[in-house]
BAVO-543058 format. One record per atom (N, C-alpha, C): residue number from 0; atom name; x negated, y negated, z. Coordinates in pm, whole numbers, plus 32768, in hexadecimal, padded with zeros to 4 digits. Example, Ala and Ser with C-alpha at 12.3 -4.5 7.8 and 13.67 -1.06 7.14 Angstrom:
<recs>
  pos  site    c1    c2    c3
    0     N  7AD9  8239  830C
    0    CA  7B32  81C2  830C
    0     C  7AD8  814A  830C
    1     N  7AFB  80E1  82C4
    1    CA  7AA9  806A  82CA
    1     C  7AF6  7FFD  8313
</recs>
This chain:
<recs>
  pos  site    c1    c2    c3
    0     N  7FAA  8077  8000
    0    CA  8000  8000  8000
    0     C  7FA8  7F85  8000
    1     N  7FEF  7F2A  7FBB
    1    CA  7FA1  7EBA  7FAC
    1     C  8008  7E27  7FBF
    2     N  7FC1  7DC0  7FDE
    2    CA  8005  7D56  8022
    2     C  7FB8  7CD4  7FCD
    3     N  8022  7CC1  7FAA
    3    CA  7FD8  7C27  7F6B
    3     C  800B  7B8E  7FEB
    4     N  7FA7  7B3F  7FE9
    4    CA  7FDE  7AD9  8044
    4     C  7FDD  7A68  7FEE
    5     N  804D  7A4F  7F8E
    5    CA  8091  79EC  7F3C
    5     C  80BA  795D  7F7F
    6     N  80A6  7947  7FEE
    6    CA  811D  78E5  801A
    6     C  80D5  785C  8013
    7     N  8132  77F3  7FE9
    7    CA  8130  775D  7FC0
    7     C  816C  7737  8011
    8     N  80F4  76B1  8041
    8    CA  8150  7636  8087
    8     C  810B  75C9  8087
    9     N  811A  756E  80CD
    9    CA  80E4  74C6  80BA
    9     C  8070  74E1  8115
   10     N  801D  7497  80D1
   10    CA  7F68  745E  8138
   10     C  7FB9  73E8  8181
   11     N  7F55  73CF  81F9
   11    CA  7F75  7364  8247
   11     C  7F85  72FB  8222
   12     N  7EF7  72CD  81AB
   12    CA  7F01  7251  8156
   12     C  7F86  7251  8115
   13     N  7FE9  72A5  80E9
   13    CA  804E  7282  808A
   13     C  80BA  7268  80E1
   14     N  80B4  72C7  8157
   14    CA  8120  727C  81CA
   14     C  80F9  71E0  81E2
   15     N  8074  71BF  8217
   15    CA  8060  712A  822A
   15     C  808F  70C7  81A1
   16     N  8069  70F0  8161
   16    CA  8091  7099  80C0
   16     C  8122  707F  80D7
   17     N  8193  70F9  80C9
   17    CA  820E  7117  80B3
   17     C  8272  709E  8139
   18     N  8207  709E  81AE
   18    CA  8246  7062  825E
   18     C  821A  6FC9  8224
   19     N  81BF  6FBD  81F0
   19    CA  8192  6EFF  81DB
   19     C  81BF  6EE1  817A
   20     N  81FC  6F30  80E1
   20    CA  826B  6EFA  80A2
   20     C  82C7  6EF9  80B0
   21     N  8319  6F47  8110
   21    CA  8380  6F30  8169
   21     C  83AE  6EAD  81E9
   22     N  832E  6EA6  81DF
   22    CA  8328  6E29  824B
   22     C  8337  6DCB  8216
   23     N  82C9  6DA1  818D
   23    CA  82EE  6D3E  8163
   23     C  8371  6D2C  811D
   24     N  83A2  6D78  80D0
   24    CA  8444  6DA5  807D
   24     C  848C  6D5B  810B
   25     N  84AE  6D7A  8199
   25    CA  84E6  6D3C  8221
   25     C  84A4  6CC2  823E
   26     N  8432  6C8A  822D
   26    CA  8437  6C11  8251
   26     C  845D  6BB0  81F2
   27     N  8456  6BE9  8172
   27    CA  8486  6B8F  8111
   27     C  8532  6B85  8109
   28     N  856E  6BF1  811F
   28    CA  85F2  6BEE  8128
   28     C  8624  6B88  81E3
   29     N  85EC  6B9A  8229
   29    CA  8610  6B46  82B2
   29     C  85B4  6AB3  8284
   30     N  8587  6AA9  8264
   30    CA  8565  6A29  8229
   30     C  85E7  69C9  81F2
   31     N  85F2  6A2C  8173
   31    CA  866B  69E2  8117
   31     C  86F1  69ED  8161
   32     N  871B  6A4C  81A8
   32    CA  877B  6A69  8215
   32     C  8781  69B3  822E
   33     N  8727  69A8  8285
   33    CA  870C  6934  8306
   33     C  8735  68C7  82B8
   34     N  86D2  68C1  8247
   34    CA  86EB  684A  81FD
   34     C  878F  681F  81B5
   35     N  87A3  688E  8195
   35    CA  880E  6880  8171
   35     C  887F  684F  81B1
   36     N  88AF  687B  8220
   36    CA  88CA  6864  82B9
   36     C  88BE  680F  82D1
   37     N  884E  67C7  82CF
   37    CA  8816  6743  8320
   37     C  888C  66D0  82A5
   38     N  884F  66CD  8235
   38    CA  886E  669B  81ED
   38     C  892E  667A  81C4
   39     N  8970  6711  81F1
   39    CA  8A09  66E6  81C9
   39     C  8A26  667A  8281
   40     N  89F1  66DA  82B4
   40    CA  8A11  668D  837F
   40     C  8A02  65F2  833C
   41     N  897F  65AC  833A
   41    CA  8970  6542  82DB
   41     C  8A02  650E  82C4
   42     N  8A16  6547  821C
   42    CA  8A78  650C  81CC
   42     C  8AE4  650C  8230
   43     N  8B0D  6573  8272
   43    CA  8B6B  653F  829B
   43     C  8B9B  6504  8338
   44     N  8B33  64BA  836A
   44    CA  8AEB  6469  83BC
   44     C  8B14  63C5  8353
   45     N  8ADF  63E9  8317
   45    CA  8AE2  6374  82D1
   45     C  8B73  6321  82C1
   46     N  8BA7  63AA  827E
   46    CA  8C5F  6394  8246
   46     C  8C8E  637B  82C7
   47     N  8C7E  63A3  830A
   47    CA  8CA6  6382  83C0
   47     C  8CAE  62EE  83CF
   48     N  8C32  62DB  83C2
   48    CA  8BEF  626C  83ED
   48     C  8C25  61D7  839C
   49     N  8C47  6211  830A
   49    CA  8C7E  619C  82C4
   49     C  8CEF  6182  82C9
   50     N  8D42  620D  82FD
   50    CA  8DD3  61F0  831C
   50     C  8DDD  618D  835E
   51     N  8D88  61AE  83F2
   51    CA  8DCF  6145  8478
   51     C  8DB2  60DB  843A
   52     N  8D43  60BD  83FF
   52    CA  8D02  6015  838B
   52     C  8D85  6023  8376
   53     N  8DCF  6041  8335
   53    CA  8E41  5FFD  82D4
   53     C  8E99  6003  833D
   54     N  8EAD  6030  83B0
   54    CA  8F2D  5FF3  83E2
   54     C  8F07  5F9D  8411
   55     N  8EC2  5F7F  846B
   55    CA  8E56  5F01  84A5
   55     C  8E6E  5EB8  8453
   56     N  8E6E  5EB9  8401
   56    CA  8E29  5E1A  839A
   56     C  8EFE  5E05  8357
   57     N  8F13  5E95  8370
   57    CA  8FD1  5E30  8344
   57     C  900E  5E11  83C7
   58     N  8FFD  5E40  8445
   58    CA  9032  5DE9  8499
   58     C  8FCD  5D52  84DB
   59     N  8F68  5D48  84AA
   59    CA  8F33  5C9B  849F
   59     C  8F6B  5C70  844D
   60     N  8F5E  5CA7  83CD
   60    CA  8F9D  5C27  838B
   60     C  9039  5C21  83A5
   61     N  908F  5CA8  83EA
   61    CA  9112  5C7F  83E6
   61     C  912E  5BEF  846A
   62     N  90AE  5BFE  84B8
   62    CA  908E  5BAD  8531
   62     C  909B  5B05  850B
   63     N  9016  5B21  84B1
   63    CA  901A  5A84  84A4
   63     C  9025  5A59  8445
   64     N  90A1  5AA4  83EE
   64    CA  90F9  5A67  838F
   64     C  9151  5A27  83E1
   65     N  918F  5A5F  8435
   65    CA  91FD  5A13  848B
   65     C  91D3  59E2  84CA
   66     N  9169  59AA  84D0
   66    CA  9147  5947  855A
   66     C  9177  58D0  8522
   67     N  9174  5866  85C4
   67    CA  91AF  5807  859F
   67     C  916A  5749  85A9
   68     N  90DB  5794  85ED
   68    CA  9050  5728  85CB
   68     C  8FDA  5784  860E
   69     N  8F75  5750  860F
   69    CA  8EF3  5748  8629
   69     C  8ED1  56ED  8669
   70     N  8E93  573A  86D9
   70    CA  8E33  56C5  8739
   70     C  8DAE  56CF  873E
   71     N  8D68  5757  86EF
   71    CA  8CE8  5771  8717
   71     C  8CD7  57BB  866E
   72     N  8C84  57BB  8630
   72    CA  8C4E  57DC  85A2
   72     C  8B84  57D3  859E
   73     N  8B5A  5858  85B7
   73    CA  8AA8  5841  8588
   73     C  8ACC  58A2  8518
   74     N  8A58  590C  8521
   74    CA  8A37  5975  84C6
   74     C  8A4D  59EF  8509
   75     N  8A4D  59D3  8590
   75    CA  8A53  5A46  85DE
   75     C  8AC2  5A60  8623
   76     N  8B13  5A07  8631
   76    CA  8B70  59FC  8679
   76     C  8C10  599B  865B
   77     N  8C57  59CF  8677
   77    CA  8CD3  5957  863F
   77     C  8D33  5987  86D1
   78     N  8D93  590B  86D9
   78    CA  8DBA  5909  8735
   78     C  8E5F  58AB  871F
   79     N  8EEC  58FB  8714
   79    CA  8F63  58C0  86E6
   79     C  8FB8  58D6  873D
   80     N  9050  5895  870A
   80    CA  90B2  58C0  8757
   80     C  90F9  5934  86E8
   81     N  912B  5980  873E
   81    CA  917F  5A17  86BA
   81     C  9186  5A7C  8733
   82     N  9207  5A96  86DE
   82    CA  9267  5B41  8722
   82     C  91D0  5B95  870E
   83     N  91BE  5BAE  874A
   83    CA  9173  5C30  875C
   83     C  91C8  5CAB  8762
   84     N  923B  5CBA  8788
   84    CA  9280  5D36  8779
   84     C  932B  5CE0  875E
   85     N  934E  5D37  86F9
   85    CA  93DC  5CE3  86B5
   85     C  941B  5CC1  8721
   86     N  9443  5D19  8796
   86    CA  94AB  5D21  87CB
   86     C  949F  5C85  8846
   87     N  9418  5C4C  8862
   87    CA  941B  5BFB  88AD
   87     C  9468  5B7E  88A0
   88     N  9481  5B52  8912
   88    CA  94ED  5AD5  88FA
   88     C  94A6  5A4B  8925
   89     N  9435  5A52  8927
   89    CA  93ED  59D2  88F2
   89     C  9362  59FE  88AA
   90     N  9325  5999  8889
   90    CA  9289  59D7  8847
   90     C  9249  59C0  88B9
   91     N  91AE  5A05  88A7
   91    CA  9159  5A03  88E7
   91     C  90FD  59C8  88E0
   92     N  9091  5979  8923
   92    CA  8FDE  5979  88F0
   92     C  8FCE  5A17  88DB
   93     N  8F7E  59CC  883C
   93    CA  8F37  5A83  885F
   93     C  8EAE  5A5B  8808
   94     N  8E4D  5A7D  8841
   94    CA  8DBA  5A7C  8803
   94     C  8D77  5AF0  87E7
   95     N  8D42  5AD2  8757
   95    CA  8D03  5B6B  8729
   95     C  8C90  5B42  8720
   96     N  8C37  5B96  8751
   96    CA  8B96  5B70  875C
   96     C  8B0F  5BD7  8752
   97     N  8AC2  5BFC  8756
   97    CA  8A7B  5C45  8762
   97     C  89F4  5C0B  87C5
   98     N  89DD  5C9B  87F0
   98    CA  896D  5CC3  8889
   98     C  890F  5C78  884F
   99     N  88C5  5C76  88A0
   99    CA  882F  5C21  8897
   99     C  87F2  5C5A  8846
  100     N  87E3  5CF6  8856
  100    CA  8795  5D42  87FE
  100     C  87CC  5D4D  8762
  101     N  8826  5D11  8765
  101    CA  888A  5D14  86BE
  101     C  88D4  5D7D  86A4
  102     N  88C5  5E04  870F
  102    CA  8901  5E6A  86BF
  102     C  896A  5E9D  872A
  103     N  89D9  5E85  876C
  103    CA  8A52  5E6A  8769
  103     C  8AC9  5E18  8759
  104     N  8B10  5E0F  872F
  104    CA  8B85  5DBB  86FF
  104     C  8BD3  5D97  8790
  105     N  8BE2  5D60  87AD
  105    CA  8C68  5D3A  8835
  105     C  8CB1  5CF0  8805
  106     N  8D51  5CE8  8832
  106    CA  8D93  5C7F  8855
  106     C  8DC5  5C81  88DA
  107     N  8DD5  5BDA  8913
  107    CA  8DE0  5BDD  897B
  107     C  8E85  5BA5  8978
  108     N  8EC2  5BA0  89CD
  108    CA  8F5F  5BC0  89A3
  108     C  8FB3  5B67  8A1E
  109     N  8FBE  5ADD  8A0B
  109    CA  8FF8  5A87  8A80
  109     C  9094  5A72  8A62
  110     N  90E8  5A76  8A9E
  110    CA  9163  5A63  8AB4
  110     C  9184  59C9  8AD6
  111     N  91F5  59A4  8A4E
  111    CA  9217  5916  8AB3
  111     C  9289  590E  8AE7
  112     N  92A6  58AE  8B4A
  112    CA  9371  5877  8B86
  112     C  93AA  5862  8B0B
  113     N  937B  585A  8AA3
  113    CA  93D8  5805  8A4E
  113     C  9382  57F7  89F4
  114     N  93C5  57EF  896F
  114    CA  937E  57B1  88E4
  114     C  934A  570B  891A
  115     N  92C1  5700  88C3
  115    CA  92AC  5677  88C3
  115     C  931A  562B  886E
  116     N  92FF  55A8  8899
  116    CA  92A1  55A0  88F0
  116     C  92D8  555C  8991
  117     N  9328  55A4  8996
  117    CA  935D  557E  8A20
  117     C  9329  560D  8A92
  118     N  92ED  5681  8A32
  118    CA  92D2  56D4  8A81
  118     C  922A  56F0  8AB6
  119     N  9219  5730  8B22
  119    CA  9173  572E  8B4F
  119     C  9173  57AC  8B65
  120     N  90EC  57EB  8B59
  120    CA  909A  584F  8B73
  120     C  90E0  587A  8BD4
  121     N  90BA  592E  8BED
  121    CA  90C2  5926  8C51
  121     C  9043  5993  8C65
  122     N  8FE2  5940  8CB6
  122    CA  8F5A  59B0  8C9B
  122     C  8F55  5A57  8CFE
  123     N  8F93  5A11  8D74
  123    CA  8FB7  5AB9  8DCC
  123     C  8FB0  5B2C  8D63
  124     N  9014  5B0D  8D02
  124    CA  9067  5B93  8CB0
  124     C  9009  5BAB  8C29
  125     N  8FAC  5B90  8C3D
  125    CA  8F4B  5B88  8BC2
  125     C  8F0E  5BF7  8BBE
  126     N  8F56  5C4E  8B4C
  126    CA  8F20  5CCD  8B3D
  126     C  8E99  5CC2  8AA7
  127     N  8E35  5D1C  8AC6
  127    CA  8DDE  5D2A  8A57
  127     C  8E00  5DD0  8A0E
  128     N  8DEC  5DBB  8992
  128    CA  8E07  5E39  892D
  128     C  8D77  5E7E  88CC
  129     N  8D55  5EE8  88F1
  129    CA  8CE9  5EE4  8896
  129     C  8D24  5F08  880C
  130     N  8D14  5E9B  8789
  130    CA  8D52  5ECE  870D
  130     C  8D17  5F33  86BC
  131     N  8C6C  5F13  86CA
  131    CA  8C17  5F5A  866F
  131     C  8B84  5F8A  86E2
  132     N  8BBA  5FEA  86F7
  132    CA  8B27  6048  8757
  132     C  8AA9  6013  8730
  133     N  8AB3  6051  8693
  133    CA  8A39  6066  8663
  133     C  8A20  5FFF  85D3
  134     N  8A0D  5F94  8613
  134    CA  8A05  5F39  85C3
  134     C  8960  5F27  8551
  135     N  897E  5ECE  84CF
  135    CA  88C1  5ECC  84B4
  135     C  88D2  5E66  846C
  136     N  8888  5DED  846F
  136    CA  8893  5D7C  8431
  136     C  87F3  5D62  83D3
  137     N  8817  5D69  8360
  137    CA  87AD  5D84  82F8
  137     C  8759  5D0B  82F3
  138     N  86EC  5D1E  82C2
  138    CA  869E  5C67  82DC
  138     C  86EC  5BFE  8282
  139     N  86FA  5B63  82A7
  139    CA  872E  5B1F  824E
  139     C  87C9  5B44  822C
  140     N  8803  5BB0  8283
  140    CA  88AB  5BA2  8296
  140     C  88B7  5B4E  832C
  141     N  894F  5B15  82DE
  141    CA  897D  5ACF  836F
  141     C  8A15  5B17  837C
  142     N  8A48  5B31  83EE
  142    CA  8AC4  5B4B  841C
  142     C  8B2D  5B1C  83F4
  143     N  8B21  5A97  83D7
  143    CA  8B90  5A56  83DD
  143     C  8B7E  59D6  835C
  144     N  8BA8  59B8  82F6
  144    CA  8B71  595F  829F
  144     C  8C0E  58EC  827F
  145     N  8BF7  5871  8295
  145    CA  8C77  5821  828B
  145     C  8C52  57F4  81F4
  146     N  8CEA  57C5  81D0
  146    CA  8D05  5778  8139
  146     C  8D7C  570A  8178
  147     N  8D54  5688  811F
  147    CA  8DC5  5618  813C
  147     C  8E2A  5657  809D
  148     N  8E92  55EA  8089
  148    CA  8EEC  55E0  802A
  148     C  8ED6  5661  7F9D
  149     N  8E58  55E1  7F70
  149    CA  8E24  5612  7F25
  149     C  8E07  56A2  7EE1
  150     N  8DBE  56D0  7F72
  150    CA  8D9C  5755  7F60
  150     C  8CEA  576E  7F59
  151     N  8CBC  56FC  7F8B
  151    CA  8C51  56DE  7FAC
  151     C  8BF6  56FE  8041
  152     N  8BA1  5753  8023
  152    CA  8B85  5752  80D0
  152     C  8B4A  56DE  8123
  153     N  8B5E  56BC  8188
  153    CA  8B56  5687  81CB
  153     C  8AF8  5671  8218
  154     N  8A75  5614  823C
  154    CA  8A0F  563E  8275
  154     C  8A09  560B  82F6
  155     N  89E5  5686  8387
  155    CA  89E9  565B  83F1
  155     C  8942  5609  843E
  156     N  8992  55C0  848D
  156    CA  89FF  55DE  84E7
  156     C  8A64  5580  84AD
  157     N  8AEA  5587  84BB
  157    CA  8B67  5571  8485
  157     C  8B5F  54FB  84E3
  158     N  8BA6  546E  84A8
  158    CA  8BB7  53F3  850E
  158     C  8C60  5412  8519
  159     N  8C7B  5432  84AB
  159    CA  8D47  53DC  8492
  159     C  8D49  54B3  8472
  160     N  8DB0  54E2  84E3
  160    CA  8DC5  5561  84E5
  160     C  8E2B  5574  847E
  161     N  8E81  550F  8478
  161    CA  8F0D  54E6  8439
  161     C  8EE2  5530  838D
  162     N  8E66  54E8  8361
  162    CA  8E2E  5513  82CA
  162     C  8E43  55C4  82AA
  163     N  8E38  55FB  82FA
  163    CA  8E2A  5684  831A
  163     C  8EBF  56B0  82B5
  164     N  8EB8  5700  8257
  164    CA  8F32  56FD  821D
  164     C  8EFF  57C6  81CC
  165     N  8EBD  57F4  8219
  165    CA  8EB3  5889  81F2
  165     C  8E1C  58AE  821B
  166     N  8E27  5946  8220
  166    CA  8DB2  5988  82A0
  166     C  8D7B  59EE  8258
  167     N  8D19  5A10  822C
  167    CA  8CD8  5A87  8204
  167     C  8CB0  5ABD  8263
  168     N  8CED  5B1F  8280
  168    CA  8C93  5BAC  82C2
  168     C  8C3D  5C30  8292
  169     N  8BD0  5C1E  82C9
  169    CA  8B86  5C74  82C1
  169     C  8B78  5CC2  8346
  170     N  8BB5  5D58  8310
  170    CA  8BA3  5DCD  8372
  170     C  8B32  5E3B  835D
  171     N  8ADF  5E71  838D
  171    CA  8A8F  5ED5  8385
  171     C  8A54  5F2C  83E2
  172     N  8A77  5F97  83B1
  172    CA  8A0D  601B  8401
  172     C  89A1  6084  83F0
  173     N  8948  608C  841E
  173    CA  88DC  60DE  8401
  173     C  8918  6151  838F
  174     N  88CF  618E  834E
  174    CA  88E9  61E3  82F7
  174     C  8882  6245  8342
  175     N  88D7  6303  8301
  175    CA  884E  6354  8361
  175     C  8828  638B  82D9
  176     N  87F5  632C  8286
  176    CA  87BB  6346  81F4
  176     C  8730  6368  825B
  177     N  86CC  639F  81C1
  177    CA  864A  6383  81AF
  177     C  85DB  6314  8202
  178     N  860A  62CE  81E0
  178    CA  85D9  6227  81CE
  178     C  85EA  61F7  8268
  179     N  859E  61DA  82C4
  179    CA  85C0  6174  8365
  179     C  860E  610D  8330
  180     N  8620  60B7  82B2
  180    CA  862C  6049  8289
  180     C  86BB  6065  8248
  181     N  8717  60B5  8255
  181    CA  876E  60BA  8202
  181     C  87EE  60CB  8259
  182     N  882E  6072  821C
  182    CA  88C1  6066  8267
  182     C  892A  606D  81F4
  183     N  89DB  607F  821A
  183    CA  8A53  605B  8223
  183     C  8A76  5FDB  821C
  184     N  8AC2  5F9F  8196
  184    CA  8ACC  5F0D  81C5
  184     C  8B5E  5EFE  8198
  185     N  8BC3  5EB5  81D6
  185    CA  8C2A  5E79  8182
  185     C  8C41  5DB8  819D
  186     N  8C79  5DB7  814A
  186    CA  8C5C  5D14  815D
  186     C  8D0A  5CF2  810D
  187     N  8D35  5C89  8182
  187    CA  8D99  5C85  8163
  187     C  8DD6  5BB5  8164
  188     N  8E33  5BA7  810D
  188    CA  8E2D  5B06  8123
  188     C  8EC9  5ACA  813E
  189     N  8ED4  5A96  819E
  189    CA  8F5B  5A62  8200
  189     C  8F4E  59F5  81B8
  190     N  8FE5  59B4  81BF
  190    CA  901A  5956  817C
  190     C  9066  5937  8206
  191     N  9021  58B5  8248
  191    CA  906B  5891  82D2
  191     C  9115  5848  82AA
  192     N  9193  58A3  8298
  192    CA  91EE  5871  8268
  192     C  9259  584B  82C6
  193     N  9260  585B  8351
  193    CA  9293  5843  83B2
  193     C  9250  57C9  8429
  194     N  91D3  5797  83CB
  194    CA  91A9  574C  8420
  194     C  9208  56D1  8457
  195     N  91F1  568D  84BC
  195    CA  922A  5614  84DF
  195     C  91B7  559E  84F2
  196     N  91FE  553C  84A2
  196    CA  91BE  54A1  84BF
  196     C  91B3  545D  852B
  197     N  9210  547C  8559
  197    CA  9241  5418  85DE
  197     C  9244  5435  866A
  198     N  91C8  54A6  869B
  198    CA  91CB  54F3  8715
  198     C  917C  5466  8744
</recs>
């Protein structure tokens, strides 16, 4: 009797070969995984992010379309009388401004006795609102940009508030693009049509 010993199988080297193209085949797939991932979270971070922009920026301007003057107008800040919420039965002070650091939005939210101008503050009840968390103000944007009649902007500081006859807003938020430098912007322009002359 006779015995042959036929048998085939892998050398160590072809197992090691076979385990480190396997590895790499897995790191290249959890790579693109991640990225991929990273990238829709992103987008839709973003779409998030531009939503609240757009409601933000339609209840200001639904704000200070109805307002009914201005006492305070920079770049950073404006400051009127207006319903802040329909249902109130007089207007309010209400000032929209941003932090020192530029990157939250506030309004601060005063209640009066009475429409002007027979009515006053009443500062006790002065609630603040954060509008925009995560605010980002790009170099050479301003917040807040006035136009008289015309349609002309207006250069501050403003002497005669009265000229004030429409408001560009500029809203923005970081973007979680690529780029540190890249934001969300909408920009929107009020036509002060409820103003009053004679406060």
């Amino acid at each position: 009797m006779s015995f042959h010993n036929n048998q085939s199988g892998f050398t160590i080297t072809e197992i090691t070969v076979v385990i480190v193209l396997i590895g790499i085949a897995s790191l290249g797939l959890i790579t693109f995984t991640n990225n991929t991932t990273r990238q829709y979270l992103g987008l839709q971070k973003d779409a998030t992010s531009f939503s609240d922009l757009s409601q933000q920026s339609h209840r200001i301007t639904n704000v200070l379309r109805g307002s009914t003057d201005i006492t305070e107008a920079t770049d950073e800040s404006v400051t009127v009388y207006a319903y802040f919420f329909p249902n109130n039965q007089y207007v309010s002070q209400i000032r929209y401004y941003l932090n020192p650091d530029k990157n939250v939005l506030y309004a601060d939210v005063t209640p009066m006795t009475s429409n002007p101008p027979t009515g006053l503050p009443v500062p006790a009840q002065k609630k603040t609102y954060t509008i925009i968390p995560f605010f980002y103000q790009a170099a050479g944007s301003k917040l807040f940009e006035y136009q008289d009649s015309a349609g002309t902007n207006l250069t501050l500081p403003i002497s005669e508030l009265n000229t004030i006859k429409g408001i560009r807003i500029n809203l923005q938020t970081p973007s979680d693009g690529v780029q540190d430098d890249s934001y969300q912007t909408i920009t929107t322009q009020v036509s002060l049509r409820n103003r009053k002359t004679n406060l």
